[in-house]
C-alpha positions as CSV (number, residue, x, y, z in Angstrom):
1,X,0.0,0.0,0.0
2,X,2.9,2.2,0.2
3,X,4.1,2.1,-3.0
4,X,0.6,2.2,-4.1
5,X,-0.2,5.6,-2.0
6,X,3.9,6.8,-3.6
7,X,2.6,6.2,-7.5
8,X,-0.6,8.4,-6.7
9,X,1.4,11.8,-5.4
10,X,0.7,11.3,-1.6
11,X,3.3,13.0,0.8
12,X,5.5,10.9,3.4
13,X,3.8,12.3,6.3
14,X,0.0,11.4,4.5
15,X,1.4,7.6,3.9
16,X,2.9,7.6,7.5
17,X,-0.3,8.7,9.6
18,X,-2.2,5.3,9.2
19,X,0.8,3.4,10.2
20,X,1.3,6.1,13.6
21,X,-2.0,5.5,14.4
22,X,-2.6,1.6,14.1
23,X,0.5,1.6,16.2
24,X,-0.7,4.4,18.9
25,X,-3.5,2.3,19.3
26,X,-1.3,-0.9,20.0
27,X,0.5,1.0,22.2
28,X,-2.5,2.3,24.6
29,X,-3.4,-1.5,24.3
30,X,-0.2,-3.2,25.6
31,X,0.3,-0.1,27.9
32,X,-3.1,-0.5,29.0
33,X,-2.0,-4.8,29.7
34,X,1.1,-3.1,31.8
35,X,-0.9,-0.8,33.8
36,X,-3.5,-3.6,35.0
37,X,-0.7,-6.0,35.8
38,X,0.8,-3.2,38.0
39,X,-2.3,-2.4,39.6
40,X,-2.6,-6.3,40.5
41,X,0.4,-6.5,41.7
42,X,0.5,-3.6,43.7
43,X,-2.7,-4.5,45.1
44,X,-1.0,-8.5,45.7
45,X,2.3,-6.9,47.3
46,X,0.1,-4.2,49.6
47,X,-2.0,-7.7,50.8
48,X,1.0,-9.4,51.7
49,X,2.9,-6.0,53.5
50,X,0.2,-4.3,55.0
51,X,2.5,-1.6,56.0
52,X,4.7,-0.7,53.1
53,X,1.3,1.3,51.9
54,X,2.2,0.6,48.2
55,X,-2.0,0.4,46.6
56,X,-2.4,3.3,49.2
57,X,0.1,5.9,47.4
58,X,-2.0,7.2,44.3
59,X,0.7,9.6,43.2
60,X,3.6,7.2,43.0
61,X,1.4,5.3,41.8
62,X,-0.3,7.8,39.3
63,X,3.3,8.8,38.2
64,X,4.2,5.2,37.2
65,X,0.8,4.1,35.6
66,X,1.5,7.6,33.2
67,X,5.0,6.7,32.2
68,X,4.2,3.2,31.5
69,X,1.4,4.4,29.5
70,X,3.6,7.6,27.5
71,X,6.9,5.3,27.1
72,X,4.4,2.4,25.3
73,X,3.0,4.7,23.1
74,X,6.5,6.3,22.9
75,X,8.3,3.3,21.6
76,X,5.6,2.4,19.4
77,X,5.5,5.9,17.8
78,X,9.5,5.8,17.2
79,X,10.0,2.6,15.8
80,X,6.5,2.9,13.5
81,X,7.9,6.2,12.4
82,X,11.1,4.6,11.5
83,X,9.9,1.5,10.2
84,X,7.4,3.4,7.6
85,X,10.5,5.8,6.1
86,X,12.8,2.7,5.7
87,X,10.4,1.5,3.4
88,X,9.1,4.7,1.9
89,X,12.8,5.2,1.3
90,X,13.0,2.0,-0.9
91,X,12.9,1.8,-4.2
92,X,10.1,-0.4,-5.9
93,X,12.9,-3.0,-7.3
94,X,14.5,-2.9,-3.9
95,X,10.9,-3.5,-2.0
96,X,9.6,-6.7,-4.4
């Protein structure tokens, strides 16, 4: 599709935006899988030592549920982004 989106005049960027987004959305997705697991186990560790506090602390705990959310969608941005100019970089005899 690429190639396909190249031979009709679209710009890099315009090719590039349904590949960012698919992969945005993957990344809320396995970001969102992070953030539950370390909810559970924050709520497992806080059953077992009642006294460290650690489901009890909603800013540390609001601090790391946002980075684990901006870093997924991070990674997944950067390496989408690079993926999509490798091959918009290509030419059609290297690509088939």
């Amino acid at each position: 599709t690429i190639k396909t989106m190249q031979m009709v005049g679209a710009t890099k960027s315009f090719i590039r935006k349904p590949f960012i987004w698919r992969s945005i959305k993957l990344g809320l997705i396995g970001s969102g899988l992070a953030v539950i697991g370390i909810i559970a186990l924050a709520i497992y560790v806080d059953g077992l030592f009642p006294s460290l506090g650690i489901a009890k602390d909603y800013v540390s705990l609001g601090i790391v549920i946002t980075g684990v959310l901006g870093i997924g969608i991070l990674i997944t941005w950067i390496s989408t982004f690079f993926a999509t100019q490798r091959f918009l970089n290509l030419k059609t005899d290297d690509l088939y």
